[in-house]
The first five atom37 places (N, CA, C, CB, O) and aatype in JSON, in Angstrom:
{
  "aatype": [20, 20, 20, 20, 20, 20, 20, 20, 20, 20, 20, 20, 20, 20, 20, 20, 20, 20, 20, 20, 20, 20, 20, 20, 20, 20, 20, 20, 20, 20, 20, 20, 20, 20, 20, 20, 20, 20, 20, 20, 20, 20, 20, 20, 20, 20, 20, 20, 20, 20, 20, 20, 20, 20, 20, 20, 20, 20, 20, 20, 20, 20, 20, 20, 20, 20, 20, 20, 20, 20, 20, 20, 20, 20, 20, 20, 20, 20, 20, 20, 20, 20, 20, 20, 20, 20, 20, 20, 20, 20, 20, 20, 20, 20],
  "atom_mask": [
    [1, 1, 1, 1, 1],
    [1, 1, 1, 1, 1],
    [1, 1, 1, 1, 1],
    [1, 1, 1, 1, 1],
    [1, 1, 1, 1, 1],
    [1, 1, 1, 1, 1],
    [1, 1, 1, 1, 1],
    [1, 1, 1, 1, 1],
    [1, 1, 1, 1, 1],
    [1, 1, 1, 1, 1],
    [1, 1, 1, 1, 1],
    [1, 1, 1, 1, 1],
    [1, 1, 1, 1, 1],
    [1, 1, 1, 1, 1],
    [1, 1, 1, 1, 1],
    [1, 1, 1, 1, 1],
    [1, 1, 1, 1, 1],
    [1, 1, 1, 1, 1],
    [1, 1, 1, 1, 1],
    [1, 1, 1, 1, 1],
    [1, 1, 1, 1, 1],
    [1, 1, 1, 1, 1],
    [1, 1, 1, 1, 1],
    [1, 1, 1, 1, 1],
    [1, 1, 1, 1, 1],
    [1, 1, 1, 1, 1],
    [1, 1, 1, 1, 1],
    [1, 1, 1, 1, 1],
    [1, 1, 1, 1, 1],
    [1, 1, 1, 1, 1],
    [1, 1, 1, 1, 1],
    [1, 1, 1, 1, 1],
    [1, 1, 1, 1, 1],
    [1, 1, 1, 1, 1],
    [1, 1, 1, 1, 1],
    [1, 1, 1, 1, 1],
    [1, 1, 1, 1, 1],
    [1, 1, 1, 1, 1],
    [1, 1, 1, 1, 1],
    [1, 1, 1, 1, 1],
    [1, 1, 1, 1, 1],
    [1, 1, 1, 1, 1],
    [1, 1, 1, 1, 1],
    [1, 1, 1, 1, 1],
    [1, 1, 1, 1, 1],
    [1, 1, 1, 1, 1],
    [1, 1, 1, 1, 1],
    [1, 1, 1, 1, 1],
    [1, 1, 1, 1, 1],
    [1, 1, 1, 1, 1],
    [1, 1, 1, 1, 1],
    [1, 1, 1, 1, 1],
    [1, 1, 1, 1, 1],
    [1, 1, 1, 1, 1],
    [1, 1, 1, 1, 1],
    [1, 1, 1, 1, 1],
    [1, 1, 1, 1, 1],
    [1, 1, 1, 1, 1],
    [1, 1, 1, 1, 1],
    [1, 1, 1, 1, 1],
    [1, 1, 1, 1, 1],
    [1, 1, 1, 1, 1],
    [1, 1, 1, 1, 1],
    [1, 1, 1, 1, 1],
    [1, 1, 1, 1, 1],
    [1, 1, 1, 1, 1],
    [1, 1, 1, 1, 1],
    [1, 1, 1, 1, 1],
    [1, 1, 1, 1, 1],
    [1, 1, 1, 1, 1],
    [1, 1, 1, 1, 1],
    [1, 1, 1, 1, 1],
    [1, 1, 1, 1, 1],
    [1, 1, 1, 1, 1],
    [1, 1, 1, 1, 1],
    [1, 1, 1, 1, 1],
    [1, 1, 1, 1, 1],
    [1, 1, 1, 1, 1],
    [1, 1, 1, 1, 1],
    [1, 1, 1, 1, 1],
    [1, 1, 1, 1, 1],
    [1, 1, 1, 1, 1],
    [1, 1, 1, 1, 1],
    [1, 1, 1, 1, 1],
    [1, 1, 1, 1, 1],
    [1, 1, 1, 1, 1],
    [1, 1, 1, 1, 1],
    [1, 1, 1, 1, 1],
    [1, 1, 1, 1, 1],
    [1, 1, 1, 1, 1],
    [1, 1, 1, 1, 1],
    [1, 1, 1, 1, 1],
    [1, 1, 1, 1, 1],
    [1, 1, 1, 1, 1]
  ],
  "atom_positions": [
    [[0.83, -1.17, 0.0], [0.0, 0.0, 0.0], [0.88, 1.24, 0.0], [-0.95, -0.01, 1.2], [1.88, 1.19, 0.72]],
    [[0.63, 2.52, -0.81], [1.29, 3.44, -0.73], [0.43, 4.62, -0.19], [1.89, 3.59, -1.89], [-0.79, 4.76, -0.16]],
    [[1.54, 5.5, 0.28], [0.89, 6.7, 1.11], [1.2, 7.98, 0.24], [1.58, 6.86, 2.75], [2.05, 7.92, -0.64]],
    [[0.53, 9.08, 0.49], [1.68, 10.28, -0.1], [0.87, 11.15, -1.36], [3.36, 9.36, -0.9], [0.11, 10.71, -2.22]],
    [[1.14, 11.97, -1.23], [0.3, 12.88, -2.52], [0.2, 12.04, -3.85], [1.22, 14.43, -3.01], [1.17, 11.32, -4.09]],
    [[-1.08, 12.01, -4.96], [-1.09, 11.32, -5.64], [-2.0, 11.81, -6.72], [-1.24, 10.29, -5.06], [-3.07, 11.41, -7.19]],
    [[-1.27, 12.76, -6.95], [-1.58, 13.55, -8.34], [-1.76, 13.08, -9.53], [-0.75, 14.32, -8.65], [-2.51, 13.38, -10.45]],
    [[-1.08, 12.42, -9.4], [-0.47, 12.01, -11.16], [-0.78, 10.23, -10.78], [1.96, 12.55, -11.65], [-0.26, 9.5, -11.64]],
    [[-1.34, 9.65, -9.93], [-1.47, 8.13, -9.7], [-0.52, 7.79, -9.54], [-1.96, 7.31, -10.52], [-0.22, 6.83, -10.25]],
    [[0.34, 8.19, -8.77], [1.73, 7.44, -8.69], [1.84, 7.07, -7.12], [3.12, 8.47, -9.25], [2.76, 7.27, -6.33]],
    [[0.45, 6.4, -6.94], [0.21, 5.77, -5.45], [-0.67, 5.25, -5.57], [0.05, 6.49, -4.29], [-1.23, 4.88, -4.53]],
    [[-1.39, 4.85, -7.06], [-2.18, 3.87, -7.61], [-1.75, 2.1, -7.59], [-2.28, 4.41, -9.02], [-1.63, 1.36, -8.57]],
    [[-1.63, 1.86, -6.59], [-0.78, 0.6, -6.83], [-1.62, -0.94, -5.72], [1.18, 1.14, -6.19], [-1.18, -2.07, -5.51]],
    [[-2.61, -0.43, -5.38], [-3.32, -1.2, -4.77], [-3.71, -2.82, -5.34], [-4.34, -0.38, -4.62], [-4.06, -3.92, -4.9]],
    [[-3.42, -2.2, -6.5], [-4.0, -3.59, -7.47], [-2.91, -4.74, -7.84], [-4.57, -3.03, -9.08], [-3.17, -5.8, -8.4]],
    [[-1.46, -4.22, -7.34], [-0.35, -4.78, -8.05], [-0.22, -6.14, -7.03], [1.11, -3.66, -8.16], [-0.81, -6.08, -5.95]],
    [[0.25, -6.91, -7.24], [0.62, -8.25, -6.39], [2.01, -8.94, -7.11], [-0.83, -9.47, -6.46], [2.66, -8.48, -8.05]],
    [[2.2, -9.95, -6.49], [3.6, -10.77, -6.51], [5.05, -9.37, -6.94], [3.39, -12.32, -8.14], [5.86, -9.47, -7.86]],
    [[4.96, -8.33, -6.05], [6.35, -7.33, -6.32], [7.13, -7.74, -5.41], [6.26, -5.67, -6.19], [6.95, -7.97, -4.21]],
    [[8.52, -7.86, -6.48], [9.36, -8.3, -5.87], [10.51, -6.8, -4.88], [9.99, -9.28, -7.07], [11.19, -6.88, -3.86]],
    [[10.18, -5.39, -6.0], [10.88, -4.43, -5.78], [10.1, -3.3, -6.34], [12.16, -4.61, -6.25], [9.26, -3.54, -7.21]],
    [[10.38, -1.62, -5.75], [9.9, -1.2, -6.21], [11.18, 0.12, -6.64], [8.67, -1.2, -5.55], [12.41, 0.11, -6.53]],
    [[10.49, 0.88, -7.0], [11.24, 2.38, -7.32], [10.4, 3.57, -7.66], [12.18, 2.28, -8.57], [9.28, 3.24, -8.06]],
    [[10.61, 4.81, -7.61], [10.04, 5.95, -7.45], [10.46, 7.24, -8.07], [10.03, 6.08, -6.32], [11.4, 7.71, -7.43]],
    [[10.16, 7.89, -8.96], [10.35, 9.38, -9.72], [9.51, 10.21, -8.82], [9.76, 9.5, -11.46], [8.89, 9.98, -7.78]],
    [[9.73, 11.49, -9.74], [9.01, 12.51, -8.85], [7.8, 11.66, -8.85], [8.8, 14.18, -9.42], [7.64, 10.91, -7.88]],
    [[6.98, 11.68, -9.77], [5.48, 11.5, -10.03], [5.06, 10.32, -10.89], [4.94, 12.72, -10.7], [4.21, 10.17, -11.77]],
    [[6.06, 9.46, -10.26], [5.51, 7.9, -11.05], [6.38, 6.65, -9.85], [6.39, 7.7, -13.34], [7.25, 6.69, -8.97]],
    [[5.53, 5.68, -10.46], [6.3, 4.81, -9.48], [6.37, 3.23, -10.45], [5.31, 4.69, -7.71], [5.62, 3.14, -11.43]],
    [[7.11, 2.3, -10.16], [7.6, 1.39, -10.84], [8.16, 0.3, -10.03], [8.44, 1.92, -11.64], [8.76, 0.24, -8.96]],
    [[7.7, -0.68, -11.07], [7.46, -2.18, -9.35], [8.23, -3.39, -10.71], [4.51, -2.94, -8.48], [8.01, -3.23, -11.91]],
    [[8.78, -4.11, -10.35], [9.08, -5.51, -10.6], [8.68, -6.36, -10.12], [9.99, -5.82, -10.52], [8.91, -6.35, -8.91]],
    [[7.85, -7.59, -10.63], [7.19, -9.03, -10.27], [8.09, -9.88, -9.77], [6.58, -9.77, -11.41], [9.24, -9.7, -10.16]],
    [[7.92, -10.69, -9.08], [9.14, -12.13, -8.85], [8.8, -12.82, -10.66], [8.4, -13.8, -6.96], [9.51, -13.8, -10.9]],
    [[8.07, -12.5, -11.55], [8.43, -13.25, -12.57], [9.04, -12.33, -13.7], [7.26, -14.03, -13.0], [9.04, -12.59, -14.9]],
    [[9.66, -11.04, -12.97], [10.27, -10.64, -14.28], [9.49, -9.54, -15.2], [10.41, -11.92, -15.1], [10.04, -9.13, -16.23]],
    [[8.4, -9.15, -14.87], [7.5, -8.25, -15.74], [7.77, -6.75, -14.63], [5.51, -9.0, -15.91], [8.13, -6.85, -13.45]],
    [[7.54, -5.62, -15.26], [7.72, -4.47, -14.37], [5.79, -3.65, -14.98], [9.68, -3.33, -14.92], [5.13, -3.67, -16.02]],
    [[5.68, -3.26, -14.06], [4.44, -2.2, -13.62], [5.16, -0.63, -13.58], [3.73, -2.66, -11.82], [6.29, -0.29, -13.23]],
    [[4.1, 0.11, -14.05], [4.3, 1.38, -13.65], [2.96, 2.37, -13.5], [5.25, 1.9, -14.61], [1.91, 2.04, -14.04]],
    [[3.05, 3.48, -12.81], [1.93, 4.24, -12.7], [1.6, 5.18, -12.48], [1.44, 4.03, -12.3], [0.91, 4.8, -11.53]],
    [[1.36, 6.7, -12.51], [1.75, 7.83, -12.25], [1.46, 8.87, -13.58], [3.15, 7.64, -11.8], [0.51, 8.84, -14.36]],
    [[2.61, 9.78, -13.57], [2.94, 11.1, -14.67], [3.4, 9.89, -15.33], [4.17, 12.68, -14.35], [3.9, 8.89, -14.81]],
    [[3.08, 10.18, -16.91], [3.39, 9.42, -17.77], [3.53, 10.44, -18.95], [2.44, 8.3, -17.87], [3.25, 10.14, -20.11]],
    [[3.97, 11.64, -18.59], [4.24, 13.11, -19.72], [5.22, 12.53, -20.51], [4.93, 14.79, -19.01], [4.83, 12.4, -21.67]],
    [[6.47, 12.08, -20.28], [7.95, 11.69, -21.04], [7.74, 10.42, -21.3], [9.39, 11.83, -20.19], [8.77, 9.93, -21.77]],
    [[6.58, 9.39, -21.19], [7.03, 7.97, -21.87], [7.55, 7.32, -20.39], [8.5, 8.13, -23.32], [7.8, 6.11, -20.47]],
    [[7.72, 7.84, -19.23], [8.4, 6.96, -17.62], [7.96, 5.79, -17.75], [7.87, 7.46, -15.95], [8.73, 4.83, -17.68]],
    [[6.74, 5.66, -17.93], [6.12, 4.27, -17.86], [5.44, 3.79, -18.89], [5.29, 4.15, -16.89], [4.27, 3.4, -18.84]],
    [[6.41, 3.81, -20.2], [6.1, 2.59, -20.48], [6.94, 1.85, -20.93], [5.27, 2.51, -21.14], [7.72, 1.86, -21.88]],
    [[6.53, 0.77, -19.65], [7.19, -0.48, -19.42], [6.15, -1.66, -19.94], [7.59, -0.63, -17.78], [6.45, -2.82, -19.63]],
    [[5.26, -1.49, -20.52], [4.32, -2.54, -20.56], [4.82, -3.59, -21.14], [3.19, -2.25, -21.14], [4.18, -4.64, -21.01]],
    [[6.16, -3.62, -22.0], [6.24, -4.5, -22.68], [7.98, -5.33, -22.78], [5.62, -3.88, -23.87], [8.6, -5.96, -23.63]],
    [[8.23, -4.77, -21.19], [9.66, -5.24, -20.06], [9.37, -6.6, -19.74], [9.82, -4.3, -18.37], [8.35, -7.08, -19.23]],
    [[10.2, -7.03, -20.04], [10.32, -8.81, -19.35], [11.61, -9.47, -19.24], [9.54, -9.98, -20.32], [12.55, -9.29, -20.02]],
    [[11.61, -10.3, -18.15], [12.97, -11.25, -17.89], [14.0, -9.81, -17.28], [13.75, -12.24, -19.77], [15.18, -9.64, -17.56]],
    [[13.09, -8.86, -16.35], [14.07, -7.43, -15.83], [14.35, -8.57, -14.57], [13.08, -5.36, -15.32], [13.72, -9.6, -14.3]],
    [[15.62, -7.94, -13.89], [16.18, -8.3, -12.61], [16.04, -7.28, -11.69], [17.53, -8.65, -12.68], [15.67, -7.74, -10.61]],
    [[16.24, -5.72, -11.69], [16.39, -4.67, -11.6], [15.1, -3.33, -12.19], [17.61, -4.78, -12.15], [14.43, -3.37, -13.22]],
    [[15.09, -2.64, -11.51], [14.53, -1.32, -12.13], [15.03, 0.27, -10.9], [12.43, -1.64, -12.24], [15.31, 0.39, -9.71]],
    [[14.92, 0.95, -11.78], [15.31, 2.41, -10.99], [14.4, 3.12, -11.79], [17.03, 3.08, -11.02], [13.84, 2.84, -12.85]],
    [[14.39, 4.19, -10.99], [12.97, 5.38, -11.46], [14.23, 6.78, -10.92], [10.72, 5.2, -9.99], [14.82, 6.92, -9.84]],
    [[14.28, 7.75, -12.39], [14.76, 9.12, -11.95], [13.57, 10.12, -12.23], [16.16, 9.58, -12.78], [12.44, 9.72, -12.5]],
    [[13.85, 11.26, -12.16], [12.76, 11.83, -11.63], [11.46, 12.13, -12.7], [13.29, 13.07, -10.99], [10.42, 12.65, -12.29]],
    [[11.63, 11.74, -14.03], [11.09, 10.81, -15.79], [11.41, 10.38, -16.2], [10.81, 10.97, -16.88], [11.02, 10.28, -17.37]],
    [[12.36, 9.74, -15.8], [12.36, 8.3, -16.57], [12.81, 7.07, -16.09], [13.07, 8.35, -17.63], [13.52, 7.34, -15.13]],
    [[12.77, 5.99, -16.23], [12.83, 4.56, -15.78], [13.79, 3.71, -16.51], [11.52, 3.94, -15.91], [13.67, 3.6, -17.73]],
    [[14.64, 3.16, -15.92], [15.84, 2.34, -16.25], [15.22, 0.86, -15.71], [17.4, 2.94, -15.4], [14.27, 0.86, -14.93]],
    [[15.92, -0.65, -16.28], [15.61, -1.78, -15.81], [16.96, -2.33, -16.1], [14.35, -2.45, -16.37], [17.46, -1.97, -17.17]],
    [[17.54, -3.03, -15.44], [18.46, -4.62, -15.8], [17.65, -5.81, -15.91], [19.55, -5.12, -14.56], [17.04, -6.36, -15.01]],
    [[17.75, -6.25, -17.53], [17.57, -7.69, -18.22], [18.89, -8.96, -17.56], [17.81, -7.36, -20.22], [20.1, -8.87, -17.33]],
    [[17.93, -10.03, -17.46], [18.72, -10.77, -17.18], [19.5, -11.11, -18.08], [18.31, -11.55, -16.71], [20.4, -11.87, -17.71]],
    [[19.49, -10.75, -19.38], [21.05, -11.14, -20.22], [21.36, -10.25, -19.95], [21.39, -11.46, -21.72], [21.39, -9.77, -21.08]],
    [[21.77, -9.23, -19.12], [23.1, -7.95, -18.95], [22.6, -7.27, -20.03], [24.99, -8.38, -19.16], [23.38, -7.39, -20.98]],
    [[21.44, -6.48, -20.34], [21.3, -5.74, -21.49], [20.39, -4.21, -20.84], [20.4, -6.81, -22.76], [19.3, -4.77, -20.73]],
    [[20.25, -3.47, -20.6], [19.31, -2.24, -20.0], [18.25, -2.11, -20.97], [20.08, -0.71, -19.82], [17.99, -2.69, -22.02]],
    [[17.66, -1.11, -20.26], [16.35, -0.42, -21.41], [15.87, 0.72, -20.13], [14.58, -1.96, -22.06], [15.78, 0.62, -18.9]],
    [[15.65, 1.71, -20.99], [15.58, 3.1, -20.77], [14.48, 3.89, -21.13], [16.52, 3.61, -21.3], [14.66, 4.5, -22.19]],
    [[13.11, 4.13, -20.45], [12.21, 5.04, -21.5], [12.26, 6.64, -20.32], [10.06, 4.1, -21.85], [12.89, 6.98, -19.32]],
    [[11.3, 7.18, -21.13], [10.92, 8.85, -20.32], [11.87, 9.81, -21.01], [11.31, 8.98, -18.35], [12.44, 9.64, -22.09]],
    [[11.93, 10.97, -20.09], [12.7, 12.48, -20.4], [14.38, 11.93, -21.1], [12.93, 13.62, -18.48], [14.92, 11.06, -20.43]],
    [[14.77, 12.18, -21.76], [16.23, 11.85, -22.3], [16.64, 13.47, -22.46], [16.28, 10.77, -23.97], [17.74, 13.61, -23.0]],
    [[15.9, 14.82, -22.07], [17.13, 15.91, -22.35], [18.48, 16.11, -21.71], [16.66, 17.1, -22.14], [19.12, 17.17, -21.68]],
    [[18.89, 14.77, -21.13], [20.46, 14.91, -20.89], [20.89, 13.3, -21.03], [20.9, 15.66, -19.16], [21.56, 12.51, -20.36]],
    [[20.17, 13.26, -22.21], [21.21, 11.72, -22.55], [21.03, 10.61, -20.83], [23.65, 12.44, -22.83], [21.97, 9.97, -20.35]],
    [[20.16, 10.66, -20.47], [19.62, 9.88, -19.42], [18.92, 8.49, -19.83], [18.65, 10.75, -18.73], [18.61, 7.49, -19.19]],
    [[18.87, 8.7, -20.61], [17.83, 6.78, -21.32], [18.87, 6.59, -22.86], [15.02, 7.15, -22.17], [18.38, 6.35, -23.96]],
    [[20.25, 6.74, -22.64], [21.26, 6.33, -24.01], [21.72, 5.33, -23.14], [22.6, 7.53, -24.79], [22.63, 5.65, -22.37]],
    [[21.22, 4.06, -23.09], [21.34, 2.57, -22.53], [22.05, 2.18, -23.41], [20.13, 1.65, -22.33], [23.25, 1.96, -23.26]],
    [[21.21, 1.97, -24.78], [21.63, 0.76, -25.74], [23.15, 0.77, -25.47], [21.23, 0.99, -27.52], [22.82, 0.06, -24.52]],
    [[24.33, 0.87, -25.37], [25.13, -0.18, -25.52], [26.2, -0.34, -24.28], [25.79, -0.02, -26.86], [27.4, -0.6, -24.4]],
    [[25.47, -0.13, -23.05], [25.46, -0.78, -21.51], [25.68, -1.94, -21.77], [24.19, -0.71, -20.57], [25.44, -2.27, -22.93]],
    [[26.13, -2.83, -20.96], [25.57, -4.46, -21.3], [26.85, -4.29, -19.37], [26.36, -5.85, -23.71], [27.82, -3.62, -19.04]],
    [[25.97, -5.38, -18.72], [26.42, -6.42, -17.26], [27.58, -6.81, -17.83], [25.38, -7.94, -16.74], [28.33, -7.57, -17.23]]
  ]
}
């Protein structure tokens, strides 16, 4: 259950189950399953959340728009605000 101002639904999370982890931007928030799928919910102005279509993540972090994950092959993925080169993942690798 989350507490806390919830403007933007980014304390909409009542519905989520099996999270293994979570993480937090200004105005969004972002959860990982024990099977590997990530949730998100909130300000969704820059693209933060969408994750709908993340799988086999180990990892996730939330900056203050946008959302980072670690794939279990050592590979990232990056969506939301990029005006400072903040989601230039592609060629990260574990």
């Amino acid at each position: 259950m989350a507490a806390g101002a919830s403007g933007a639904g980014e304390c909409s999370v009542s519905s989520w189950r099996n999270v293994a982890a979570i993480a937090a931007g200004s105005r969004h928030t972002v959860s990982l399953t024990h099977d590997g799928n990530v949730l998100a919910t909130g300000d969704n102005s820059y693209g933060q959340c969408d994750v709908r279509d993340w799988r086999n993540v180990v990892a996730v972090a939330a900056g203050s728009a946008h959302t980072l994950a670690l794939c279990a092959d050592g590979s990232f993925l990056a969506v939301g605000h990029n005006a400072n080169g903040q989601c230039d993942v592609s060629g990260w690798r574990r």
